[in-house]
MDAnalysis code that builds the backbone (N, CA, C; Angstrom):
import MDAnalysis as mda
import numpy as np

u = mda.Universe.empty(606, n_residues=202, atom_resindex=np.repeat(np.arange(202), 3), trajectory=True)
u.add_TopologyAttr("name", ["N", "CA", "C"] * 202)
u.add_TopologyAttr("resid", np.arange(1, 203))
u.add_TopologyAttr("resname", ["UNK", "UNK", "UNK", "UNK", "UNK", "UNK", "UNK", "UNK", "UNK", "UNK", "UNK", "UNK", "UNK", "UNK", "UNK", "UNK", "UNK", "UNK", "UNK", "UNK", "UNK", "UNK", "UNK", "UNK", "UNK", "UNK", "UNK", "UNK", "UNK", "UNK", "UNK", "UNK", "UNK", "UNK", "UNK", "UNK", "UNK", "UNK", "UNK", "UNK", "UNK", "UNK", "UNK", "UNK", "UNK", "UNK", "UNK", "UNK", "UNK", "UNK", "UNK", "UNK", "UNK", "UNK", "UNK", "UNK", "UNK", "UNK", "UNK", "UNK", "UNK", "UNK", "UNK", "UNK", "UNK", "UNK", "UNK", "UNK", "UNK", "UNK", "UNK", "UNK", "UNK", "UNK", "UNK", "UNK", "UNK", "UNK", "UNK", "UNK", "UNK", "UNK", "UNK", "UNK", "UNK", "UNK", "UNK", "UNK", "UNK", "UNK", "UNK", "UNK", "UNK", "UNK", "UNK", "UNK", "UNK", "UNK", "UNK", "UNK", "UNK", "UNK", "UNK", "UNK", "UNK", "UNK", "UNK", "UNK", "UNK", "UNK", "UNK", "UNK", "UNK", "UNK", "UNK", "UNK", "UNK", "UNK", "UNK", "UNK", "UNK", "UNK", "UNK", "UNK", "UNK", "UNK", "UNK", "UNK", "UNK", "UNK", "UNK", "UNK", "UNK", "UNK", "UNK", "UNK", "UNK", "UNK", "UNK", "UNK", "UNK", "UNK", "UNK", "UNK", "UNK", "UNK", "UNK", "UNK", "UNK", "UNK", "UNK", "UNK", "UNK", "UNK", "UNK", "UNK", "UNK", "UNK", "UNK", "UNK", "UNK", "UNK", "UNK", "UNK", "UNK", "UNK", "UNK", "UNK", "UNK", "UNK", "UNK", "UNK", "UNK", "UNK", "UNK", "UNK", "UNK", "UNK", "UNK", "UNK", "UNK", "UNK", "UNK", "UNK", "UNK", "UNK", "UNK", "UNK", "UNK", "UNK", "UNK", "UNK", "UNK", "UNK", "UNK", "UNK", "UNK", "UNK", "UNK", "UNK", "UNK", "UNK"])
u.atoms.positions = np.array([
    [129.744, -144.759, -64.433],
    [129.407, -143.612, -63.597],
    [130.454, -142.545, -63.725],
    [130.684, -141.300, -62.761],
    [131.413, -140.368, -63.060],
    [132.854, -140.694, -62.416],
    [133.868, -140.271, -62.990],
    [135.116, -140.324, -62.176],
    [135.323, -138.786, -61.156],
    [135.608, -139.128, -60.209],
    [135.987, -137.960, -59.243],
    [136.643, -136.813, -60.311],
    [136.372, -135.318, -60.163],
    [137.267, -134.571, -60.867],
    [136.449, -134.395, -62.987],
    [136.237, -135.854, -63.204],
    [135.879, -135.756, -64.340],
    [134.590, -135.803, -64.386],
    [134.072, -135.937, -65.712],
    [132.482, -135.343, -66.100],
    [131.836, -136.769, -66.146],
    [131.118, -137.139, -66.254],
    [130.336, -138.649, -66.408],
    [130.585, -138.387, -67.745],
    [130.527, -140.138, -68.362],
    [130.856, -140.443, -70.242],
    [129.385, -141.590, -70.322],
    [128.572, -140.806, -71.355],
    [127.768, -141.158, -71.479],
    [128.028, -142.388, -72.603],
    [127.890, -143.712, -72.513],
    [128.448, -144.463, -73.632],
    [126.976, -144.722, -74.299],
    [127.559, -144.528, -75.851],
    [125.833, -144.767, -76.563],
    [126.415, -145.921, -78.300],
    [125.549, -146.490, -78.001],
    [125.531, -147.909, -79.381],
    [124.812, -147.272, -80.288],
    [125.061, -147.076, -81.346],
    [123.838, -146.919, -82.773],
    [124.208, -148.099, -83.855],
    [123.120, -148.842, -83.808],
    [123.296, -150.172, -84.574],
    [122.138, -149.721, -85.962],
    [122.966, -149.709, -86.844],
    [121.805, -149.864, -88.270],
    [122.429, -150.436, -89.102],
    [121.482, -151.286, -90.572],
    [122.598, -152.187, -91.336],
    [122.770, -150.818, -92.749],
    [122.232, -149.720, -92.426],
    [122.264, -148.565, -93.735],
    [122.926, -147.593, -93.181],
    [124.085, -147.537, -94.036],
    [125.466, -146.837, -93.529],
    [125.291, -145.320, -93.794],
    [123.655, -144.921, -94.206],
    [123.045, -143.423, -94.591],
    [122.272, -143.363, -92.856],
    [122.136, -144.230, -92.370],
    [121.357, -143.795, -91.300],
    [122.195, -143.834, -89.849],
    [123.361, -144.620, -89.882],
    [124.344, -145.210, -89.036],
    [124.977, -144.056, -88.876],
    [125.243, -142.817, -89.962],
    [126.284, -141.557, -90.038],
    [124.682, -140.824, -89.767],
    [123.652, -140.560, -90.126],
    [122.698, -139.300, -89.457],
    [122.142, -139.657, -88.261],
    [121.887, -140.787, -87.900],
    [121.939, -141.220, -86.333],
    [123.593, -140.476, -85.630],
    [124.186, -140.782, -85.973],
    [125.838, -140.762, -85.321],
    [125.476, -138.899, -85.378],
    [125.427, -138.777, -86.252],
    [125.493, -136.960, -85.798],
    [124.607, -136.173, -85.356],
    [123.233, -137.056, -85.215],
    [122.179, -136.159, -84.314],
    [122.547, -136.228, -82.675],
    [123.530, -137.394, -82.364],
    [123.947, -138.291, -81.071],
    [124.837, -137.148, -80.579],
    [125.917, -137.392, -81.570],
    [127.118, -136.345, -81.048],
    [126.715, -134.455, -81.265],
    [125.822, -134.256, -81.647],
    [125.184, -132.954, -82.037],
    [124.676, -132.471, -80.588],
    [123.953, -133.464, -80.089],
    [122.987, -133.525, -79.033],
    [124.252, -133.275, -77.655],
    [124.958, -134.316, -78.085],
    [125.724, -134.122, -76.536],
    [126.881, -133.056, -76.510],
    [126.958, -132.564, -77.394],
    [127.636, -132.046, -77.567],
    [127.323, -130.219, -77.025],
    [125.937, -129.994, -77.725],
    [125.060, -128.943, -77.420],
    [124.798, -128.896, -75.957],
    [124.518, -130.035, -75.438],
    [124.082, -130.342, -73.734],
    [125.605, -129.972, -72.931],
    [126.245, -130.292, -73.309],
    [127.839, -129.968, -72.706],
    [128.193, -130.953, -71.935],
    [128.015, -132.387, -72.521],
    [127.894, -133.471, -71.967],
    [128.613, -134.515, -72.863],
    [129.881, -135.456, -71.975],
    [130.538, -136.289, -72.561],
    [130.436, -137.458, -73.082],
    [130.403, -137.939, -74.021],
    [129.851, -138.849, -74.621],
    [130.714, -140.331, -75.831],
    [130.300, -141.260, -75.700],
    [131.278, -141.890, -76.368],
    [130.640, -142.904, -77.516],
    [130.581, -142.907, -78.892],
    [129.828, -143.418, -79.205],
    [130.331, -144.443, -80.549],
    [129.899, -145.421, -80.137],
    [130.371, -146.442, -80.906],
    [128.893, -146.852, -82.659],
    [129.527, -146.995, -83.407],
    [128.515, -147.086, -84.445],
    [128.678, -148.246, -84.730],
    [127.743, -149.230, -85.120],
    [127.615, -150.652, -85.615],
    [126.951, -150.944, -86.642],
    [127.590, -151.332, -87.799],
    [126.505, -151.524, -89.392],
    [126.202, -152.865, -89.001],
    [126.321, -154.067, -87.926],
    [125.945, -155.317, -88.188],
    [125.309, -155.580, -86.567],
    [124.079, -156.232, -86.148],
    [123.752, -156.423, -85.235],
    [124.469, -157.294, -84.640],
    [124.925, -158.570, -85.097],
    [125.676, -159.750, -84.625],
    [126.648, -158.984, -83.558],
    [127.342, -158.312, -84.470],
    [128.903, -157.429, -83.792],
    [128.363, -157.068, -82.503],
    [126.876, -156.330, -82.460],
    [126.891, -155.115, -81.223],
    [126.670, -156.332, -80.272],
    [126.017, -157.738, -80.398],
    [125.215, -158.669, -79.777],
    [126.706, -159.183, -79.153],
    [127.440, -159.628, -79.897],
    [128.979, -160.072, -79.850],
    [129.678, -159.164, -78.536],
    [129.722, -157.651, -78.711],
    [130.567, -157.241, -77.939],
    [129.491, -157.056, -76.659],
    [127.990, -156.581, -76.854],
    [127.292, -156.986, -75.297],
    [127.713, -158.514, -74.783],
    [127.534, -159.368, -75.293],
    [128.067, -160.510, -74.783],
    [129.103, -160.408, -73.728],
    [130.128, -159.750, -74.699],
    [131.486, -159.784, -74.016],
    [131.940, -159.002, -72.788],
    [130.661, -158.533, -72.174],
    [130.830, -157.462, -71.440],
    [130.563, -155.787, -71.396],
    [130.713, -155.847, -73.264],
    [130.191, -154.207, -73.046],
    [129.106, -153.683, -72.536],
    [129.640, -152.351, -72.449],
    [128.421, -151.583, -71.310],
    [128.117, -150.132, -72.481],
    [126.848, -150.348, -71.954],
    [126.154, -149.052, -72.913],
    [125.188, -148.064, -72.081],
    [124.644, -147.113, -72.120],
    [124.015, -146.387, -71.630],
    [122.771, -146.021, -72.157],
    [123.103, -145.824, -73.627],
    [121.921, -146.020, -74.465],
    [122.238, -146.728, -75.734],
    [121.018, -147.307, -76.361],
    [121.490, -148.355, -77.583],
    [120.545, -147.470, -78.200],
    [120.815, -147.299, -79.541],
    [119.535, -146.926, -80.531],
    [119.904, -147.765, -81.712],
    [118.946, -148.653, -81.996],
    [118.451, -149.674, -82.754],
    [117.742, -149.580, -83.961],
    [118.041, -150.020, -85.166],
    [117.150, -149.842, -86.447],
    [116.040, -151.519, -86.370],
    [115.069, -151.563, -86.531],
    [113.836, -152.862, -85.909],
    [114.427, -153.677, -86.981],
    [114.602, -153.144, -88.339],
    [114.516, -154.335, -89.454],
    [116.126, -154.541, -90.040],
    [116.943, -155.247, -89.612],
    [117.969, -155.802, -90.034],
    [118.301, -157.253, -90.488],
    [119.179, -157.318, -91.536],
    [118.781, -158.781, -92.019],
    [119.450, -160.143, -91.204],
    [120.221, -159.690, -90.441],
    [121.055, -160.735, -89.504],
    [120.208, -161.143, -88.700],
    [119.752, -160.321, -87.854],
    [119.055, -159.931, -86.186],
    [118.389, -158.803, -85.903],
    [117.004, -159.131, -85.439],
    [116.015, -157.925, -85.722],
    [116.405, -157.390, -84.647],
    [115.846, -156.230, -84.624],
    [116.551, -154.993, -83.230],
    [115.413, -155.699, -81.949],
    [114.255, -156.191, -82.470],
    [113.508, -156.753, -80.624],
    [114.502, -157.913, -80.259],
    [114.991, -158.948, -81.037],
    [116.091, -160.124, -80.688],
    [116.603, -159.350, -80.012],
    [117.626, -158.289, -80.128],
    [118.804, -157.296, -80.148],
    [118.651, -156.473, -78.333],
    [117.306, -156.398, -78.554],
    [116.860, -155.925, -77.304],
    [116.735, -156.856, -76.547],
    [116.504, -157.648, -76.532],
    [116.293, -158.740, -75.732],
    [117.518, -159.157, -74.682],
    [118.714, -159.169, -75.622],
    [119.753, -159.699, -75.694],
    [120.378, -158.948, -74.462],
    [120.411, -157.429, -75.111],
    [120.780, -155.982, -74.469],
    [119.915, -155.604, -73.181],
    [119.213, -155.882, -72.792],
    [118.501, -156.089, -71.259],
    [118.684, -157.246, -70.464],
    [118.961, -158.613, -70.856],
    [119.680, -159.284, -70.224],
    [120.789, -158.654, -69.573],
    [121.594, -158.069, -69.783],
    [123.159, -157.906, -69.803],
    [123.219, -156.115, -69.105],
    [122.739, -155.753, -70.053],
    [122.665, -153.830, -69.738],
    [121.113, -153.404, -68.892],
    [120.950, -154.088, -68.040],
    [119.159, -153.654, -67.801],
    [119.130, -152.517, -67.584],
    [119.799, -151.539, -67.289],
    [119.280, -150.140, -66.811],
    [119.717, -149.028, -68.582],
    [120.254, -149.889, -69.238],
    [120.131, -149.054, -70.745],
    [119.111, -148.440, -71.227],
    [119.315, -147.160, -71.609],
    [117.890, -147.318, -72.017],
    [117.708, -147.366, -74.111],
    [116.752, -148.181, -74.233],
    [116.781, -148.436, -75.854],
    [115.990, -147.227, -76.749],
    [116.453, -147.603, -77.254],
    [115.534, -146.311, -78.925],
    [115.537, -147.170, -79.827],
    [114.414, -147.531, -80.197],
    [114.252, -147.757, -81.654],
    [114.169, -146.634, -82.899],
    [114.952, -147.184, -83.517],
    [114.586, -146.053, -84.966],
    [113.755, -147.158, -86.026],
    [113.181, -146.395, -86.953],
    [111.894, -147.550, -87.479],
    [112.160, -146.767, -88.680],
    [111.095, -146.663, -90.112],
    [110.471, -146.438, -90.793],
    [109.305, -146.590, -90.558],
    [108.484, -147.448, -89.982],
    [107.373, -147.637, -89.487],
    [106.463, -147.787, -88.413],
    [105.505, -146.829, -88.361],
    [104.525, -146.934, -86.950],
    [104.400, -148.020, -86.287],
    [104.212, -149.356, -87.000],
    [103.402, -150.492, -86.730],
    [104.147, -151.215, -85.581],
    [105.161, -150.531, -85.458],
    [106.220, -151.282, -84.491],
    [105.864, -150.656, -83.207],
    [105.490, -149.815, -82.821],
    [105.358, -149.199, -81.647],
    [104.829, -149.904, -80.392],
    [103.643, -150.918, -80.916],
    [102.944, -151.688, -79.934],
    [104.307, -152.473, -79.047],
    [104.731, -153.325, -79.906],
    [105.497, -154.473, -79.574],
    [107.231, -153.446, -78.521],
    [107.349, -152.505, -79.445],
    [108.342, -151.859, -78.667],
    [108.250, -151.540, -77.291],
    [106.928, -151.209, -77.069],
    [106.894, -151.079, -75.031],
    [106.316, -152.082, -74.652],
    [105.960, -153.485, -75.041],
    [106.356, -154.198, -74.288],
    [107.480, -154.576, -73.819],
    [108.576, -154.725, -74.615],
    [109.886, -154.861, -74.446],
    [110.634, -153.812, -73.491],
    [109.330, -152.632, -72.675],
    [109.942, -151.334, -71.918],
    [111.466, -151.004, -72.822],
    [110.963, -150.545, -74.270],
    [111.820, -149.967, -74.679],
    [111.765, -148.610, -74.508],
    [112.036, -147.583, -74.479],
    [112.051, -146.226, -73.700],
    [111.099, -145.754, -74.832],
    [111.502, -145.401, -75.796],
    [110.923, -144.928, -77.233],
    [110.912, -145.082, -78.917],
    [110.744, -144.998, -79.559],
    [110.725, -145.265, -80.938],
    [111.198, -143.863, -81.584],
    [111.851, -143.367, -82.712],
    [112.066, -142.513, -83.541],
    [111.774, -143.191, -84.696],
    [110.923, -141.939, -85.088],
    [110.872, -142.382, -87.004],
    [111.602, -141.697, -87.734],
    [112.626, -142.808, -88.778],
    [113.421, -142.624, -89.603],
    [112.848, -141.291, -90.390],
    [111.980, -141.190, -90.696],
    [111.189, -139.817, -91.532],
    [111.620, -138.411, -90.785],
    [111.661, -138.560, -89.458],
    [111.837, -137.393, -88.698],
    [112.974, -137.551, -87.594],
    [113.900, -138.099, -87.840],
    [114.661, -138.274, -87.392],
    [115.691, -137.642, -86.380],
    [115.606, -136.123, -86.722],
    [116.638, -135.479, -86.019],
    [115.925, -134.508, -85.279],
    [114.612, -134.496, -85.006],
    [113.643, -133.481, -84.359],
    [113.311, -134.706, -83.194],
    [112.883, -136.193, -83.662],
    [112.536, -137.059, -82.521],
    [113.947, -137.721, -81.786],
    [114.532, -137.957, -82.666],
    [115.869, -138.627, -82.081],
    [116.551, -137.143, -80.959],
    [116.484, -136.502, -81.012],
    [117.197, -135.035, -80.125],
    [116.103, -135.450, -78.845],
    [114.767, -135.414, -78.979],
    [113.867, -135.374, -77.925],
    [114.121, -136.789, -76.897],
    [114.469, -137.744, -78.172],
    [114.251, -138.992, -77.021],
    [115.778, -138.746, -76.080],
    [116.767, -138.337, -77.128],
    [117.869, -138.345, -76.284],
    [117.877, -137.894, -75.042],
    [116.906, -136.557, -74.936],
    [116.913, -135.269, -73.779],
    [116.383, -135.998, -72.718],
    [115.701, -136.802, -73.270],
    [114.665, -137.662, -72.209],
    [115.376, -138.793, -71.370],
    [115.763, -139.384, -72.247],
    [117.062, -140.538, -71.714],
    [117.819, -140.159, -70.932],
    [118.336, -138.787, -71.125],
    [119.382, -138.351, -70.471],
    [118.690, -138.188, -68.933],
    [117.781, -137.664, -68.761],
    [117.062, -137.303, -67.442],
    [116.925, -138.236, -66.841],
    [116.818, -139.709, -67.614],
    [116.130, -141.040, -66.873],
    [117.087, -141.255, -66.591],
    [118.238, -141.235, -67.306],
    [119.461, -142.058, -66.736],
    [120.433, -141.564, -65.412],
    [120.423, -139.881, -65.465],
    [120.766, -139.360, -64.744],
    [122.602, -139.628, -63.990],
    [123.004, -140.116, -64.988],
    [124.612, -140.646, -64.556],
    [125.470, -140.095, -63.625],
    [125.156, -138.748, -64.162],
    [125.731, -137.681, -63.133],
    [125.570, -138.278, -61.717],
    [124.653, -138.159, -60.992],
    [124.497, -138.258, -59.691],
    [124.341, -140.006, -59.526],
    [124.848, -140.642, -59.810],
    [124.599, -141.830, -59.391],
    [125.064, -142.465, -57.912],
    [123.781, -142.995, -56.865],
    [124.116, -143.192, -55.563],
    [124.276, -144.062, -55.539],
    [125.320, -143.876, -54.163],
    [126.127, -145.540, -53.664],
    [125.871, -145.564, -52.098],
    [125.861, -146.824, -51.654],
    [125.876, -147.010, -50.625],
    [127.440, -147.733, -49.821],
    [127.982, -146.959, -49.209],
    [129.425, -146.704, -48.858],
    [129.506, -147.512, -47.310],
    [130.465, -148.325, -47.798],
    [130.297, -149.586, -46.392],
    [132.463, -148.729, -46.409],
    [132.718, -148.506, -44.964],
    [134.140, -148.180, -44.472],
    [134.573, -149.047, -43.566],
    [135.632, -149.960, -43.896],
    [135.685, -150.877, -43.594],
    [137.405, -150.735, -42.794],
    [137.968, -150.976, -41.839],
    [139.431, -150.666, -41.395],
    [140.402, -150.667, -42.665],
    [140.569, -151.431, -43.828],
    [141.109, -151.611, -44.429],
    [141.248, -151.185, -45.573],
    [139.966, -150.769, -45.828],
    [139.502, -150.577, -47.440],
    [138.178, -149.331, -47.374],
    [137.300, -148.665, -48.535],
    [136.102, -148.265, -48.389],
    [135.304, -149.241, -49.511],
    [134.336, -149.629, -49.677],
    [133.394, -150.321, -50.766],
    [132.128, -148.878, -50.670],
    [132.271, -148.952, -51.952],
    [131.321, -148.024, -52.753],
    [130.462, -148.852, -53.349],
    [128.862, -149.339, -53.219],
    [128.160, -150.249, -53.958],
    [126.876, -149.379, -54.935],
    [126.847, -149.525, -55.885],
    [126.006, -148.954, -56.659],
    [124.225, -148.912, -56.047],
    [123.817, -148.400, -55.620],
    [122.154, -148.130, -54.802],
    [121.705, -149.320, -55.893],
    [121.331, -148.758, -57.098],
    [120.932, -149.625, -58.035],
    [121.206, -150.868, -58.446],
    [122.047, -151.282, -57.993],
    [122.584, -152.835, -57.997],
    [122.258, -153.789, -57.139],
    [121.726, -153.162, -55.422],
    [121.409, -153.844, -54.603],
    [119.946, -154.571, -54.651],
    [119.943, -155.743, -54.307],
    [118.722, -156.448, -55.140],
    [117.466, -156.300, -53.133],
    [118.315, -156.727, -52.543],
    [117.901, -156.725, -51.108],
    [118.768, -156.667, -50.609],
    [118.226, -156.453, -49.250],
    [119.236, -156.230, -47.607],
    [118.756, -157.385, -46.475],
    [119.256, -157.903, -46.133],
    [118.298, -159.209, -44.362],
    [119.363, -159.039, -43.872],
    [118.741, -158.956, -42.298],
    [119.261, -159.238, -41.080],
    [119.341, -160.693, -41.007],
    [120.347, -160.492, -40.448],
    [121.605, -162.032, -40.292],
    [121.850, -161.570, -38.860],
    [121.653, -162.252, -37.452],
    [121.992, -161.883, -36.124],
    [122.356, -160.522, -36.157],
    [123.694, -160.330, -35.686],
    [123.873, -158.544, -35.347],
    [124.340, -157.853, -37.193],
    [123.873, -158.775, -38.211],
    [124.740, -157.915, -39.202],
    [123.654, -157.410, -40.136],
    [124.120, -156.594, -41.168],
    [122.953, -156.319, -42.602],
    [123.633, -157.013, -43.395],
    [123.260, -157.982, -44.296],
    [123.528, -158.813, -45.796],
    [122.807, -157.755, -46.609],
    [123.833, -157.252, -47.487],
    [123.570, -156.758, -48.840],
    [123.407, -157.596, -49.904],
    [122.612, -157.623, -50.684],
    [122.599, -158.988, -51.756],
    [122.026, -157.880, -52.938],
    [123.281, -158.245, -53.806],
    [123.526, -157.585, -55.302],
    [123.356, -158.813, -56.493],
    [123.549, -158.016, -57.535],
    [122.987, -159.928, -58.687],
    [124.660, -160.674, -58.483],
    [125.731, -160.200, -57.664],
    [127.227, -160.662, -57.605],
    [127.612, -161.468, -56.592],
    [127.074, -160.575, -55.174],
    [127.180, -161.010, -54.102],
    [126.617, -160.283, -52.707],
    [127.133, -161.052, -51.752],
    [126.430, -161.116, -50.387],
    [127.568, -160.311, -50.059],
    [127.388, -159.184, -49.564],
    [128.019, -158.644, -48.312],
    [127.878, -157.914, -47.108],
    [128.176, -158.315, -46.369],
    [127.688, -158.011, -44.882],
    [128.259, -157.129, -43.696],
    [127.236, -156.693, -43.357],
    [127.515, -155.039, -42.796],
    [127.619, -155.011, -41.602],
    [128.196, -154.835, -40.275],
    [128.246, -154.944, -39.083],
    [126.949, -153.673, -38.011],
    [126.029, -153.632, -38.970],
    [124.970, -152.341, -38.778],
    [123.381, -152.896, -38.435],
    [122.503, -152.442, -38.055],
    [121.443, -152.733, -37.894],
    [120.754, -152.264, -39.280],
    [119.777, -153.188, -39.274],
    [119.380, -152.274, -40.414],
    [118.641, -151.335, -40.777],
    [118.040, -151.023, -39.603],
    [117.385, -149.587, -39.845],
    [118.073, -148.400, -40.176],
    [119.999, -148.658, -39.524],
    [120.616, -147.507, -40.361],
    [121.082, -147.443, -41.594],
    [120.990, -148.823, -42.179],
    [121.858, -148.960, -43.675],
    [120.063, -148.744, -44.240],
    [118.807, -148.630, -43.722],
    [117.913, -148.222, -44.490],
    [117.825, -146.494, -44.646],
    [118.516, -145.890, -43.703],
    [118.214, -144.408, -43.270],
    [119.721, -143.587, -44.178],
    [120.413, -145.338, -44.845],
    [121.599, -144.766, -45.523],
    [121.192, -144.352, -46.958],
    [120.050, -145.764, -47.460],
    [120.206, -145.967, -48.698],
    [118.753, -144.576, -49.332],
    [119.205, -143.604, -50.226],
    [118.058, -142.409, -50.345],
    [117.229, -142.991, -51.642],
    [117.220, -144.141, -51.877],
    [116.395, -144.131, -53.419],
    [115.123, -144.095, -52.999],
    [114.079, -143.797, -53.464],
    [112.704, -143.994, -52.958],
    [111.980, -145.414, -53.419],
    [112.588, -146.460, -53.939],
    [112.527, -147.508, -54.491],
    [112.654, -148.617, -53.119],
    [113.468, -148.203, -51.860],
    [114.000, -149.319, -50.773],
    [112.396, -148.902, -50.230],
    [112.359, -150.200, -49.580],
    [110.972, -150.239, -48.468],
    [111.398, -151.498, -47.545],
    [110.235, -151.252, -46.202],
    [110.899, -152.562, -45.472],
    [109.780, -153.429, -46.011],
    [109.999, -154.708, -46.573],
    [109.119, -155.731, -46.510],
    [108.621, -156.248, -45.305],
    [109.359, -156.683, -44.690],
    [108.964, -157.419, -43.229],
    [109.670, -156.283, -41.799],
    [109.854, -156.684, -40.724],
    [111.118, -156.054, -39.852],
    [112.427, -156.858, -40.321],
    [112.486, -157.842, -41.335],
    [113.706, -158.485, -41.228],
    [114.201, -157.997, -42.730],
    [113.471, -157.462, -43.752],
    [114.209, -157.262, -44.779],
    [113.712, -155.944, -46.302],
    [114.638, -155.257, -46.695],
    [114.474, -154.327, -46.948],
    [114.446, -154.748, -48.530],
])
């Protein structure tokens, strides 16, 4: 997300095993963000294993753009892998071929670019991504506590239940609990995504 003072850093993966498409991917990326006036950090990968390796390890991406046919690990494996771990990423496939398109939104991959047209579709999907992802403004729900403040990502919270006088926040990490009713930690949280299920849980 953004640091106070600084600009949000958009982090973006371009995985291809053709080191001609890995450098015109890489400069339609940095072309794009660059033109937008928007910070960006972008890591290039000639081997899928590697990008699979460092998602493993924790890395975080914002957007991945993916070539489908690689000889290690096909980019749907790749995706697979990369939504486990990054779910709110959003993916691009780059292809040579149409035929892939079906199978790509099942996987709610955002979009496909064809290698043929590359720097007219790859610019569009970016513009698009960028809107979905919206980094800039990313909301939190701000628990102030005597000691400390906790800032929790809106988007991270999976549910909310009333527990006697408290609100339980429940994230995919943990439970934490709010000394509030919950009709105000509902009147806190603005995504249009929260609803009450029952009177006991949001």
């Amino acid at each position: 997300g953004s640091i106070k003072g600084g600009k949000a850093m958009y982090r973006i993966a371009v995985c291809d095993d053709e080191d001609v498409f890995i450098k015109s991917m890489g400069k339609v990326v940095r072309t794009f963000f660059r033109e937008s006036g928007r910070e960006a950090k972008v890591t290039e990968y000639s081997d899928g294993k590697q990008l699979k390796r460092d998602i493993l390890a924790g890395g975080m991406f914002h957007i991945v753009i993916l070539d489908i046919e690689m000889p290690d690990i096909s980019g749907m494996q790749l995706a697979s892998v990369i939504k486990s771990r990054c779910r709110d990423a959003v993916l691009i496939f780059a292809t040579a071929h149409e035929r892939y398109a079906v199978s790509a939104y099942e996987l709610s991959v955002f979009r496909y670019v064809l290698k043929g047209r590359l720097e007219e579709m790859l610019t569009r999907a970016l513009a698009a991504a960028v809107q979905n992802l919206d980094i800039e403004e990313e909301k939190f729900y701000i628990i102030e506590k005597p000691d400390c403040v906790r800032r929790i990502l809106q988007k991270d919270i999976l549910y909310v239940y009333r527990s006697e006088k408290n609100a339980v926040i429940v994230t995919r990490d943990e439970r934490i609990k709010v000394r509030k009713p919950l009709k105000d930690v509902y009147e806190a949280l603005h995504e249009p995504q929260f609803f009450f299920a029952d009177r006991g849980y949001i």
